[in-house]
C-alpha positions in Angstrom: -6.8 6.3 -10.9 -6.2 9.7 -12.5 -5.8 11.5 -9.2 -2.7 9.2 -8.2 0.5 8.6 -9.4 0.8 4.9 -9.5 3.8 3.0 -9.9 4.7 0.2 -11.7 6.3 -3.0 -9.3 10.0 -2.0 -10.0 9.0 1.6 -9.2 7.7 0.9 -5.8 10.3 -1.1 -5.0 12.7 1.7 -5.5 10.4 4.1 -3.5 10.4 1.5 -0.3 13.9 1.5 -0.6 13.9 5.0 -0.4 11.6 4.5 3.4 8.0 4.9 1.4 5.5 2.5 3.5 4.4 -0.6 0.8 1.5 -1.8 2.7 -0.9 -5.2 1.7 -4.6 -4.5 2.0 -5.3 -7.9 1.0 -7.3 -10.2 3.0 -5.8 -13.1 5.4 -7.2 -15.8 3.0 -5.5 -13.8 -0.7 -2.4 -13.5 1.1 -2.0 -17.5 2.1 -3.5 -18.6 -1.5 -0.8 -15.7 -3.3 2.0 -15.1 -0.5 3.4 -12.3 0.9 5.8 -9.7 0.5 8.0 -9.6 3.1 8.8 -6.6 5.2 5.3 -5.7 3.9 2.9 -3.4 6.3 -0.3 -5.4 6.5 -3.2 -3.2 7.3 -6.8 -4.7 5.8 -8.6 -3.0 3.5 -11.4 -2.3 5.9 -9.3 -0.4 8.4 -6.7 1.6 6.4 -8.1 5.1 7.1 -8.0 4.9 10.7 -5.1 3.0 10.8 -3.2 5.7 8.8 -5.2 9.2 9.7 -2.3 11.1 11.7 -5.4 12.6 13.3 -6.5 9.4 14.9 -6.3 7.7 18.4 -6.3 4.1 16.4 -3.3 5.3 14.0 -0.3 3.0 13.7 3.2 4.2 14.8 4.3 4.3 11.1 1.4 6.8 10.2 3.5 9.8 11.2 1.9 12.6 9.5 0.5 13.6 6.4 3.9 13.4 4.7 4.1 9.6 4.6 4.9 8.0 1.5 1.9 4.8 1.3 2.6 2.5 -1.6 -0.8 0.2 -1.3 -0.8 -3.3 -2.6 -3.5 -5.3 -3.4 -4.7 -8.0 -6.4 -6.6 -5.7 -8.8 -8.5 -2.4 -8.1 -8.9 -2.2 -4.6 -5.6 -0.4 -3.8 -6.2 2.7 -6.4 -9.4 3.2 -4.4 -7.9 2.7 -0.8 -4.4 5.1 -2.0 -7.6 7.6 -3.2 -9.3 6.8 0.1 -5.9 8.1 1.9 -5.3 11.0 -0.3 -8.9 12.8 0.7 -7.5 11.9 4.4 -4.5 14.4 3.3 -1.6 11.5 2.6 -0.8 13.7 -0.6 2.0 10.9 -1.1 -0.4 7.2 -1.2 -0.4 5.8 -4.3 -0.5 2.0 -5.0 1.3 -0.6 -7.4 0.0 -1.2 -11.7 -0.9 -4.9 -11.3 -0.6 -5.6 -7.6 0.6 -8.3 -6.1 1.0 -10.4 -9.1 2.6 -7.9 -11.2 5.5 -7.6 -8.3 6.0 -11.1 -8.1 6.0 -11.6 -11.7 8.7 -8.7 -11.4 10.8 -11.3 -10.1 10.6 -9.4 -6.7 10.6 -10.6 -3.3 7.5 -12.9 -2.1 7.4 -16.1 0.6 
């Protein structure tokens, strides 16, 4: 967590305002127990690098380049390690959100 600048849930709802990427690593089943942010990029934790390596056939159309701003959103810890994953991929900009999910929606912002 020391390598990345994480961001509190107000914080990262100012970046995606801004056109940063908030993306939800969370499994199906978390996301129909805890909701959803909507508008959110969901891309499963097990996939996220190739999903988001510029360098890859598999990449999604919002992966770029290596400039993209990734704001990842999970329940606890997984997202600093998956925002770290993307950094050593050369996303310079991934960082995730303090809390998670929970933290935004306790934030008072959106979720269905």
């Amino acid at each position: 967590r020391a390598r990345i600048g994480r961001l509190t849930p107000l914080e990262a709802a100012a970046r995606r305002a801004r056109g940063a990427l908030l993306v939800d690593i969370r499994p199906a089943a978390q996301r129909a127990h805890e909701g959803e942010v909507p508008g959110a990029l969901v891309v499963e934790r097990n996939v996220l690098e190739w999903r988001f390596d510029p360098a890859s056939d598999a990449r999604l159309p919002e992966a770029t380049g290596y400039d993209v701003e990734v704001v990842v959103l999970c329940l606890g810890y997984t997202s600093s390690l998956a925002a770290d994953a993307l950094r050593s991929l050369g996303l310079s900009r991934a960082t995730d959100v303090v809390g998670g999910f929970r933290a935004w929606a306790a934030a008072g912002l959106p979720t269905r």
